[in-house]
TIVOGU-687806 format. One record per residue (C-alpha): residue in one letter; x, y, z. Coordinates in steps of 0.02 Angstrom, whole numbers. Example, Ala and Ser with C-alpha at 12.3 -4.5 7.8 and 13.67 -1.06 7.14 Angstrom:
// residues 2
pt tigu:a; X:615; Y:-225; Z:390
pt tigu:s; X:684; Y:-53; Z:357
This chain:
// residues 303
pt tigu:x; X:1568; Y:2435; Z:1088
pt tigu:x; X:1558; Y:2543; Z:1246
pt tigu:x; X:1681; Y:2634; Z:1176
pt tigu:x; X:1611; Y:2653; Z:1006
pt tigu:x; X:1445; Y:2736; Z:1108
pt tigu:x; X:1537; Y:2863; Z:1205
pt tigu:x; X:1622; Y:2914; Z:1038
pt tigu:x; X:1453; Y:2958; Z:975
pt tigu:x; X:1400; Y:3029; Z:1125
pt tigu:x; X:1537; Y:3173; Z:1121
pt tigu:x; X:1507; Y:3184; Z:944
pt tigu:x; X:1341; Y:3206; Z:930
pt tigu:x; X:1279; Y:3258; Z:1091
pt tigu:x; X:1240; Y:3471; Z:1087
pt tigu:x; X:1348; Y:3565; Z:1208
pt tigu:x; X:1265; Y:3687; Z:1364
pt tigu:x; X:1392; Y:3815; Z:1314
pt tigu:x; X:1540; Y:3868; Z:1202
pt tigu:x; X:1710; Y:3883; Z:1261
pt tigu:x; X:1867; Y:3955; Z:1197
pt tigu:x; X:1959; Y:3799; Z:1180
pt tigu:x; X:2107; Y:3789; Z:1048
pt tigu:x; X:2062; Y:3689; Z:897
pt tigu:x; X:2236; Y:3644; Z:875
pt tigu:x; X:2289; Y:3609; Z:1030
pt tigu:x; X:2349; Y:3418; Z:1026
pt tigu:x; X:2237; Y:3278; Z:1098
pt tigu:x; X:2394; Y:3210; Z:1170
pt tigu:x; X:2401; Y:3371; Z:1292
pt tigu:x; X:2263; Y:3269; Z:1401
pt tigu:x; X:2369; Y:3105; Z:1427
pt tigu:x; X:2528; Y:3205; Z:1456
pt tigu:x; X:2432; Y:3309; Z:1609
pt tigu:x; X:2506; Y:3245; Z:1772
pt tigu:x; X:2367; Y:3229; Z:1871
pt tigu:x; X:2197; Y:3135; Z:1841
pt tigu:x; X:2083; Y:3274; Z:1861
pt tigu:x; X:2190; Y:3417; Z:1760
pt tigu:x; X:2144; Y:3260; Z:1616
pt tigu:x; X:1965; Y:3263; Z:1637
pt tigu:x; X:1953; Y:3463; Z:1653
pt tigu:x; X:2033; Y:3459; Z:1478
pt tigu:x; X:1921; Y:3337; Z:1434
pt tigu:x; X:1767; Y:3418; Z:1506
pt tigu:x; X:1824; Y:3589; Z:1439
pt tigu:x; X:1812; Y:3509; Z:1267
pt tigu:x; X:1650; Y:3441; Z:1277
pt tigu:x; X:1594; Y:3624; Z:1326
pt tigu:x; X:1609; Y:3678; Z:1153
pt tigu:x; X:1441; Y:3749; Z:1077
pt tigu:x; X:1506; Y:3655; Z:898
pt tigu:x; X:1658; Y:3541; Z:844
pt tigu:x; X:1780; Y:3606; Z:767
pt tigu:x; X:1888; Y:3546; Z:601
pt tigu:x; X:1933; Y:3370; Z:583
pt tigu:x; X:2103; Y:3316; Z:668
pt tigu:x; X:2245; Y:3323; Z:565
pt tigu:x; X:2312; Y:3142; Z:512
pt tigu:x; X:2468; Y:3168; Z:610
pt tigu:x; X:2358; Y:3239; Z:766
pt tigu:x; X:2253; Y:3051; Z:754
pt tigu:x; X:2437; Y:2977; Z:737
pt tigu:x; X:2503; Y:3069; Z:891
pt tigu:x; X:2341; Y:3005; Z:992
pt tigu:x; X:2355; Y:2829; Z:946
pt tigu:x; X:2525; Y:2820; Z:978
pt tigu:x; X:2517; Y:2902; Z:1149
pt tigu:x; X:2350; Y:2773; Z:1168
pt tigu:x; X:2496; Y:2643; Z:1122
pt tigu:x; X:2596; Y:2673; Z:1252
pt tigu:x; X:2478; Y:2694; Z:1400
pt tigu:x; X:2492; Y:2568; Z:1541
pt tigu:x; X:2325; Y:2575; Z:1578
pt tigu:x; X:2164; Y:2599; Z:1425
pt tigu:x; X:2090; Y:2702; Z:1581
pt tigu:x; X:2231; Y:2821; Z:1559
pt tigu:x; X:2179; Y:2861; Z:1383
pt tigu:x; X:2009; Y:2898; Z:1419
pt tigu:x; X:2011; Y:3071; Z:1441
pt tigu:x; X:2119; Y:3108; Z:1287
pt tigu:x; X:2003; Y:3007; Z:1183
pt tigu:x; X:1840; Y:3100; Z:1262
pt tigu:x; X:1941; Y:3285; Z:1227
pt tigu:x; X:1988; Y:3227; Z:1056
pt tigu:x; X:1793; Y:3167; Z:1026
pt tigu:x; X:1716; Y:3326; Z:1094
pt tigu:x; X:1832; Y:3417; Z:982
pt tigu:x; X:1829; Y:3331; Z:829
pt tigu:x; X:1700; Y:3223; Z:823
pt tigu:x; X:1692; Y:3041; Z:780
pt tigu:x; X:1702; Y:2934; Z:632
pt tigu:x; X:1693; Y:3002; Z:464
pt tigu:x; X:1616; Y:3165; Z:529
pt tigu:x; X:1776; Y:3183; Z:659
pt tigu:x; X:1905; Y:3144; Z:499
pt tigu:x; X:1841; Y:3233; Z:332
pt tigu:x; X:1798; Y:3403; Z:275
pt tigu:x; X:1706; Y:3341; Z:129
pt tigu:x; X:1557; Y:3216; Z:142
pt tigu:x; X:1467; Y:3124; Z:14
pt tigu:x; X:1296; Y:2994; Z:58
pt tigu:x; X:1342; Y:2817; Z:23
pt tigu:x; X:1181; Y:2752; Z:79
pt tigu:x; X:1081; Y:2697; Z:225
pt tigu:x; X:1210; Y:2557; Z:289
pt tigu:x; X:1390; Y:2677; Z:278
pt tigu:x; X:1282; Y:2848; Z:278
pt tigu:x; X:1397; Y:2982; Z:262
pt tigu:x; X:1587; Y:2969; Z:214
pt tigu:x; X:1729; Y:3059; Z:163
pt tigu:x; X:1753; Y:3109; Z:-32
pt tigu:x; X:1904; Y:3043; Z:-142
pt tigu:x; X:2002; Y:3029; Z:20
pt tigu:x; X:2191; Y:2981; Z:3
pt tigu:x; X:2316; Y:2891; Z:121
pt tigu:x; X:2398; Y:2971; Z:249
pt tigu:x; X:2567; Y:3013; Z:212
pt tigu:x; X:2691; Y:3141; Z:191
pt tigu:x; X:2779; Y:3205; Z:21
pt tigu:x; X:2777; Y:3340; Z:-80
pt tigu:x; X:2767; Y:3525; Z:-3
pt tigu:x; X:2586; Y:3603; Z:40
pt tigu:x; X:2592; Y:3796; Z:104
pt tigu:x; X:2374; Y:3813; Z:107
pt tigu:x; X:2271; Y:3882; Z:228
pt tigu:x; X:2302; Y:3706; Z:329
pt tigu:x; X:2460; Y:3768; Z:391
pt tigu:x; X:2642; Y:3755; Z:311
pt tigu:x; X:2657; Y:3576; Z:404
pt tigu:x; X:2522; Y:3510; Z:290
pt tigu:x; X:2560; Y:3420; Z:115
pt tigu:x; X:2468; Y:3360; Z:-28
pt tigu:x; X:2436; Y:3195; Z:44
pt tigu:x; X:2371; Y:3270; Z:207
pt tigu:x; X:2268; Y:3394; Z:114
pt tigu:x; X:2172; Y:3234; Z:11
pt tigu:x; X:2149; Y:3141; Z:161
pt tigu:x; X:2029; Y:3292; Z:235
pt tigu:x; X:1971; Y:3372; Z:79
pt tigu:x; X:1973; Y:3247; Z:-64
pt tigu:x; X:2024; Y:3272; Z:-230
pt tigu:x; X:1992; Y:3454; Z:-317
pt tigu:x; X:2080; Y:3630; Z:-306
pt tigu:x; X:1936; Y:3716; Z:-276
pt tigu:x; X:1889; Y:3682; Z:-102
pt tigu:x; X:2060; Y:3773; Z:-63
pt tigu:x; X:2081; Y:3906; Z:-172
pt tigu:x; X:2083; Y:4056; Z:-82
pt tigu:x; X:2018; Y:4262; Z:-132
pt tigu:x; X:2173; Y:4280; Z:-212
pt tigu:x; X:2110; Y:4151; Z:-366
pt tigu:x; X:1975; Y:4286; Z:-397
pt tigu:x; X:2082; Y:4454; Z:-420
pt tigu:x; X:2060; Y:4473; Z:-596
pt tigu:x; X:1878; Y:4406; Z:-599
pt tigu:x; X:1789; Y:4565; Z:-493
pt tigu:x; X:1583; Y:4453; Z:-538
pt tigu:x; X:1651; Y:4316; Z:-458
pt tigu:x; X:1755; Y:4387; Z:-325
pt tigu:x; X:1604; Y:4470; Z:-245
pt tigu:x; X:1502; Y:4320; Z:-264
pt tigu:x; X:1632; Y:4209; Z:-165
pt tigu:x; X:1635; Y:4365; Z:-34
pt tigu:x; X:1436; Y:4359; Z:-17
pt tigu:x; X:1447; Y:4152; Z:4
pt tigu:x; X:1580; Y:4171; Z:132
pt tigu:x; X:1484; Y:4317; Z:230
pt tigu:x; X:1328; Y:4215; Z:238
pt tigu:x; X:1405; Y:4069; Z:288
pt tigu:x; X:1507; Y:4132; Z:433
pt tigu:x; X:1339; Y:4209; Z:493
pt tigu:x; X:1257; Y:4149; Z:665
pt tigu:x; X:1116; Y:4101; Z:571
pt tigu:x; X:1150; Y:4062; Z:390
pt tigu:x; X:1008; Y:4062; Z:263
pt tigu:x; X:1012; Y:3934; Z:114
pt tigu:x; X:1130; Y:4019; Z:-30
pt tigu:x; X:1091; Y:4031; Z:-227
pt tigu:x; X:1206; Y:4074; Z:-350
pt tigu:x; X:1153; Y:4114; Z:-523
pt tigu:x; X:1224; Y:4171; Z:-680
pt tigu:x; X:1274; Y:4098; Z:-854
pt tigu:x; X:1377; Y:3951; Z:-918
pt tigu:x; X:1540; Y:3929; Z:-893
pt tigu:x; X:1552; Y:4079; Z:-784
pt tigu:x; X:1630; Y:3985; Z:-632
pt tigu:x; X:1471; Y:3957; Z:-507
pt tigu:x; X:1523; Y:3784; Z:-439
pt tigu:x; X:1726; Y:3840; Z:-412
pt tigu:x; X:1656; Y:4024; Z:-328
pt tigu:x; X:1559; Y:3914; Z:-209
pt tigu:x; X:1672; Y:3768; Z:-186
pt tigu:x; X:1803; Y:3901; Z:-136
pt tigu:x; X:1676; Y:3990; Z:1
pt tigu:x; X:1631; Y:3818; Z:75
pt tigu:x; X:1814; Y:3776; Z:87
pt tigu:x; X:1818; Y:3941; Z:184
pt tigu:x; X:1750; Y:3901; Z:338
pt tigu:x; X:1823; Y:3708; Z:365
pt tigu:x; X:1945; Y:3810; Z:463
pt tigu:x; X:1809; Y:3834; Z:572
pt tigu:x; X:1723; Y:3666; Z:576
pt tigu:x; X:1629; Y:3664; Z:443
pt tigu:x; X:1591; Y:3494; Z:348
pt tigu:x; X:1522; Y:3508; Z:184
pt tigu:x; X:1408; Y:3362; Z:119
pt tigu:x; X:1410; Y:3342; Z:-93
pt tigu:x; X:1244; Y:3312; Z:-150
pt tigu:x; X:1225; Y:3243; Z:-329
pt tigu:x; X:1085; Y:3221; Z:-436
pt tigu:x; X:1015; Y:3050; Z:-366
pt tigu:x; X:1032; Y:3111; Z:-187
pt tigu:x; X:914; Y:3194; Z:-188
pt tigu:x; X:795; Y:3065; Z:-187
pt tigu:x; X:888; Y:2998; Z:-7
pt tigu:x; X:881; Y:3174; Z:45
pt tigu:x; X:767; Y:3124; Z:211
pt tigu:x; X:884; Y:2988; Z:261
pt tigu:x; X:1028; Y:3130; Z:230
pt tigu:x; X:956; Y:3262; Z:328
pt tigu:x; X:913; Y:3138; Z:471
pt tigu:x; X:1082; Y:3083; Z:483
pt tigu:x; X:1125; Y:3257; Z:495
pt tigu:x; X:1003; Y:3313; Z:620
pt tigu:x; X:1086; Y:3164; Z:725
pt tigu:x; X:1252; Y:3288; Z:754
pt tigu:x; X:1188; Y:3427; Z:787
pt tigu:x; X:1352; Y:3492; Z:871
pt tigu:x; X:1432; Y:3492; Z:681
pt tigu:x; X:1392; Y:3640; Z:554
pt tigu:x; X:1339; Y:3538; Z:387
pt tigu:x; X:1348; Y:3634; Z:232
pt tigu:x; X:1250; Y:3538; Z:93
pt tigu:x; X:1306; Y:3597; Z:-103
pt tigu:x; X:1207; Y:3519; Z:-234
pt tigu:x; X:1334; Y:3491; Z:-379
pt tigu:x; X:1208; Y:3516; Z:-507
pt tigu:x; X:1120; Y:3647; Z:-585
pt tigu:x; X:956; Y:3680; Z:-499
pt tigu:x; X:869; Y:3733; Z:-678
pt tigu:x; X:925; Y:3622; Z:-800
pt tigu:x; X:766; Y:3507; Z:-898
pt tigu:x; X:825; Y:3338; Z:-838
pt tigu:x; X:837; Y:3377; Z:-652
pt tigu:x; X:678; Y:3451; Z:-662
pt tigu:x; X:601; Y:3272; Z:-583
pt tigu:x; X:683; Y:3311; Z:-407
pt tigu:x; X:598; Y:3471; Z:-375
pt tigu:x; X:470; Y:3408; Z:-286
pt tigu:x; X:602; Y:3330; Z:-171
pt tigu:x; X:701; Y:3459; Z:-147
pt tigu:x; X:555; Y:3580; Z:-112
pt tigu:x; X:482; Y:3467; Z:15
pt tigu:x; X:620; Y:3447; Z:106
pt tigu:x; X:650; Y:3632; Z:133
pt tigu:x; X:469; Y:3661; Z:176
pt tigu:x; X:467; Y:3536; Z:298
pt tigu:x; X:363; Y:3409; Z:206
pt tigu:x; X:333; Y:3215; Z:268
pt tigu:x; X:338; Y:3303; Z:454
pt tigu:x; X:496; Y:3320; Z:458
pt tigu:x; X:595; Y:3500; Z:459
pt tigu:x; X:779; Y:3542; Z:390
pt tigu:x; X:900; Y:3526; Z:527
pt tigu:x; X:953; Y:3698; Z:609
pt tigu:x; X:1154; Y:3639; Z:575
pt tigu:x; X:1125; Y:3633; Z:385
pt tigu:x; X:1146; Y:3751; Z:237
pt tigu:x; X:1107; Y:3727; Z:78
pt tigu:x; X:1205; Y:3810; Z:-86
pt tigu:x; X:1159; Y:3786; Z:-240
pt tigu:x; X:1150; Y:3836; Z:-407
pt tigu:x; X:1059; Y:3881; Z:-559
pt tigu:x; X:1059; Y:4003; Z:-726
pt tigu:x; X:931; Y:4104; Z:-680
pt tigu:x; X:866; Y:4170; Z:-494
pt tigu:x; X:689; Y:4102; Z:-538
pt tigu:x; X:595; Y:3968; Z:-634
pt tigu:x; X:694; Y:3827; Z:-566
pt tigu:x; X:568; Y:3705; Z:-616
pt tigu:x; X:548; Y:3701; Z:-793
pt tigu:x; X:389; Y:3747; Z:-873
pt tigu:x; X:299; Y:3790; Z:-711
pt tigu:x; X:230; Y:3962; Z:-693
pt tigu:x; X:109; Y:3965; Z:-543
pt tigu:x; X:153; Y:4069; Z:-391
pt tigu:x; X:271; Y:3949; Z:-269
pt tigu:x; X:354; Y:3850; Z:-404
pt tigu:x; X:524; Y:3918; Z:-426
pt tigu:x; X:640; Y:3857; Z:-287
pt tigu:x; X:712; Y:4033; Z:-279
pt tigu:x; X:584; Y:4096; Z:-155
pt tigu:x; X:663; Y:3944; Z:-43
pt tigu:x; X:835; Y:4032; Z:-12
pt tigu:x; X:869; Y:4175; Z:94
pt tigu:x; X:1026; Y:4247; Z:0
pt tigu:x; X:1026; Y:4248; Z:-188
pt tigu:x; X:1191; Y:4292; Z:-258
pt tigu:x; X:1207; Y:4347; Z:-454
pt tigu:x; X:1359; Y:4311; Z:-560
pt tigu:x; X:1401; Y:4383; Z:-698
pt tigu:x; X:1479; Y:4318; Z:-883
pt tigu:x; X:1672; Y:4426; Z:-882
């Protein structure tokens, strides 16, 4: 259980300072260090990091609990476990790109996740060492998290759209993100495809369906608790569409602070909707359309 703690600890704990440590550099690199304290600088360079960075590959977590394996001593392992924690993070949060709330017990885990394996050849953004299987096991199921600027050439509405997702994203200080335009003209893949941008860079992106929303204080909470990981949070349905029109009030209070709470300075939201304004159907007073909640409102076009 001790151990269990200090996971959390590094994972959730917020750093004094950033430091330039390599993402990929193998957890193992700690255990193999000769010396004691050329383990714990690694270790305590790690934790220095102002955020963590992308989940461990599965054959990085297999490397680490093999070399964990063959310790003589669990004290040896210690300060690759503490490097790999400040890194990566713990749990879930340390393994997946792609979250999704599965209530107040399990909180947040990973989406559609598949086994970790080998087969069939990948050549992504992961790296050429990555396959399919690998891919699913941070990512989950779906082509769009991965597809790259290159699935936009021919499609110039929604090629800018995915540009202005990805440039607000990257940002130091990202505002909330709205994409509008008609049916059918691609919304949810431009977005999906700008998220997947940045898991590169740490990024862990949390699906929100319709009935979230209603947990969306327990979400954000759980959130809030790791603050050293940059949430994106994607609503997967349209903002303006009649029946969601119930969860408005949720949603609104939420990013307005209500029930004295605040949104958590780690978290974006991205959503969608047909039209910039009017979110909530049939209201018309000043402060009703959700639109006036999000900083950058991107416009797609039908082409």
């Amino acid at each position: 259980a001790s151990w269990l703690a200090a996971a959390e600890t590094l994972g959730a704990a917020p750093a004094a300072s950033p430091a330039g440590i390599d993402a990929e550099s193998s957890a193992t690199d700690a255990i193999d260090a000769d010396d004691a304290d050329d383990r714990w600088t690694a270790a305590k360079d790690a934790m220095k990091r102002a955020f963590l960075t992308a989940p461990a590959r599965p054959s990085t977590r297999a490397a680490l609990r093999d070399s964990v394996a063959e310790s003589w001593a669990w004290s040896d392992s210690l300060p690759a476990l503490a490097k790999h924690w400040a890194l990566h993070g713990a749990d879930e949060i340390g393994a997946r790109s792609v979250l999704a709330w599965t209530g107040a017990k399990t909180k947040l885990r990973g989406v559609g996740v598949g086994a970790e394996g080998t087969g069939g050849a990948y050549l992504g953004r992961y790296g050429g060492d990555d396959d399919q299987e690998t891919l699913r096991s941070l990512v989950g199921a779906g082509v769009a998290w991965t597809a790259s600027e290159d699935a936009f050439a021919s499609r110039p509405s929604a090629a800018a759209a995915r540009a202005a997702i990805v440039e607000e994203l990257s940002s130091d200080a990202p505002r909330h993100v709205l994409v509008h335009g008609p049916p059918g003209v691609g919304k949810r893949f431009a977005a999906r495809s700008a998220i997947g941008e940045g898991f590169e860079r740490g990024a862990r992106c949390v699906q929100l369906g319709r009935g979230d929303l209603r947990a969306l204080p327990e979400i954000l909470a759980e959130v809030a608790a790791h603050p050293r990981a940059k949430f994106v949070l994607f609503l997967e349905m349209p903002l303006c569409l009649t029946p969601y029109a119930e969860f408005h009030n949720e949603l609104t209070a939420a990013l307005d602070g209500g029930g004295g709470g605040s949104w958590p300075a780690n978290a974006t939201l991205v959503a969608t909707a047909l039209a910039p304004t009017g979110l909530k159907p049939g209201e018309k007073d000043e402060g009703a359309s959700l639109a006036e909640r999000f900083g950058r409102v991107v416009a797609m076009d039908a082409e």
